[in-house]
C-alpha positions in Angstrom: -22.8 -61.7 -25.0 -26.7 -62.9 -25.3 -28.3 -62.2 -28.5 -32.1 -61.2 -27.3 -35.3 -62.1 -30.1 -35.0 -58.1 -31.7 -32.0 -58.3 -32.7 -32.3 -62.4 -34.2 -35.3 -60.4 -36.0 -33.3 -57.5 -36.7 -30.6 -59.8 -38.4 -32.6 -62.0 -40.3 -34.5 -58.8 -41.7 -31.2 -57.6 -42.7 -29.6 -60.4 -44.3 -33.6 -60.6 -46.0 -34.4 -64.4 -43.8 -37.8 -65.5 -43.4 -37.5 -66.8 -39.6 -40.8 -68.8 -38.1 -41.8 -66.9 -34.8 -41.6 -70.3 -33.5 -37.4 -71.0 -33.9 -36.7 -67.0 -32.8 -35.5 -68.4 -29.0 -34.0 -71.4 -30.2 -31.9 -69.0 -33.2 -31.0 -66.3 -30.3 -29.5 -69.1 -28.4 -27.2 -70.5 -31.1 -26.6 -67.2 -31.9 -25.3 -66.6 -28.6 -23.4 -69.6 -28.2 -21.6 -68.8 -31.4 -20.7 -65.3 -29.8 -19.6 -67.0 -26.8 -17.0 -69.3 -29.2 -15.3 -66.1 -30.5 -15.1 -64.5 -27.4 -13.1 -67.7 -26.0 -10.6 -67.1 -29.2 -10.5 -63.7 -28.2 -8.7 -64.3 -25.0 -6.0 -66.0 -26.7 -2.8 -64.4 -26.4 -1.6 -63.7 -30.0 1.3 -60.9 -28.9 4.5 -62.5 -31.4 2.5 -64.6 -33.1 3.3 -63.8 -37.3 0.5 -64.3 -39.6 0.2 -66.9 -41.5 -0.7 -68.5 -45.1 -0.8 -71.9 -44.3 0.6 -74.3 -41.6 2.9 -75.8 -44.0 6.3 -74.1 -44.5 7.1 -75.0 -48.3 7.2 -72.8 -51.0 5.4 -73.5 -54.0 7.1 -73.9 -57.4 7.3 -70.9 -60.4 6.2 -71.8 -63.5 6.0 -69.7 -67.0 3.0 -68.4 -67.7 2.1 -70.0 -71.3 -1.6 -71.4 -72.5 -1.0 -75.6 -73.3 -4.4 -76.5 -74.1 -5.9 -73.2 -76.3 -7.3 -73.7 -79.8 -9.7 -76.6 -79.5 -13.3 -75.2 -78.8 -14.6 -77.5 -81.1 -13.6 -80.6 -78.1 -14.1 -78.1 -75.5 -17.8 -77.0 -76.3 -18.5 -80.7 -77.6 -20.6 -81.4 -74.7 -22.4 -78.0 -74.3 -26.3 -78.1 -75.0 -26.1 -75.1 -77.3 -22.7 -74.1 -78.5 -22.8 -70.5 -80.9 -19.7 -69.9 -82.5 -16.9 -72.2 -80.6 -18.6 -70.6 -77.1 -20.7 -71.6 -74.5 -24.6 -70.5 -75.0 -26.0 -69.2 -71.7 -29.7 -68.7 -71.1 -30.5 -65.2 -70.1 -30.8 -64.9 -66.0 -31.4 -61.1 -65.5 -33.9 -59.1 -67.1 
C-alpha cells in the first residue's frame, strides 16, 4: 500500500504535527515502506501458533505482598527541593 501526500497531511493534522511542505514526499515514502514491513508479517502463517508472554518458558516466583521499606519519609524526601509534610512538593502544571 502507497501512502499519497493527503493523507501524510491528513495524519500529521490528526496526530496535531507541524510537517514542512518540503519533507511531505520523503514522509509518504517511509510511511509507505513501513506499511509494506507489516504487510510482509502479515503473510506469515500464524495458524497453531499460541500466544505468547515472553520467549522464555520460566515462571516467575510468588512472593507475599508486605511493605519493607514504609515509614521513613524523612530519608525518602531528603533530597526533594521542597518537601511539605513528609511528601513531595510539585509545582502546579495545569491551570
Amino acid at each position: 500500500m502507497a501512502v499519497d501526500i493527503e493523507t501524510v497531511v491528513r495524519v500529521a493534522r490528526l496526530a496535531r504535527l507541524t510537517v514542512p511542505e518540503g519533507d511531505l514526499e520523503t514522509l509518504a515514502g517511509e510511511l509507505s515502506n513501513i506499511i509494506g514491513w507489516i504487510e510482509q508479517l502479515d503473510e506469515v502463517d500464524t495458524d497453531g501458533v499460541e500466544p505468547l508472554a515472553s520467549v522464555a518458558d520460566i515462571k516467575l516466583r510468588w512472593r507475599a505482598d508486605e511493605v519493607t521499606d514504609g515509614g521513613i519519609p524523612d530519608k525518602v524526601t531528603s533530597n526533594a527541593p521542597d518537601p511539605q509534610n513528609g511528601m513531595f512538593s510539585v509545582p502546579k502544571v495545569v491551570e
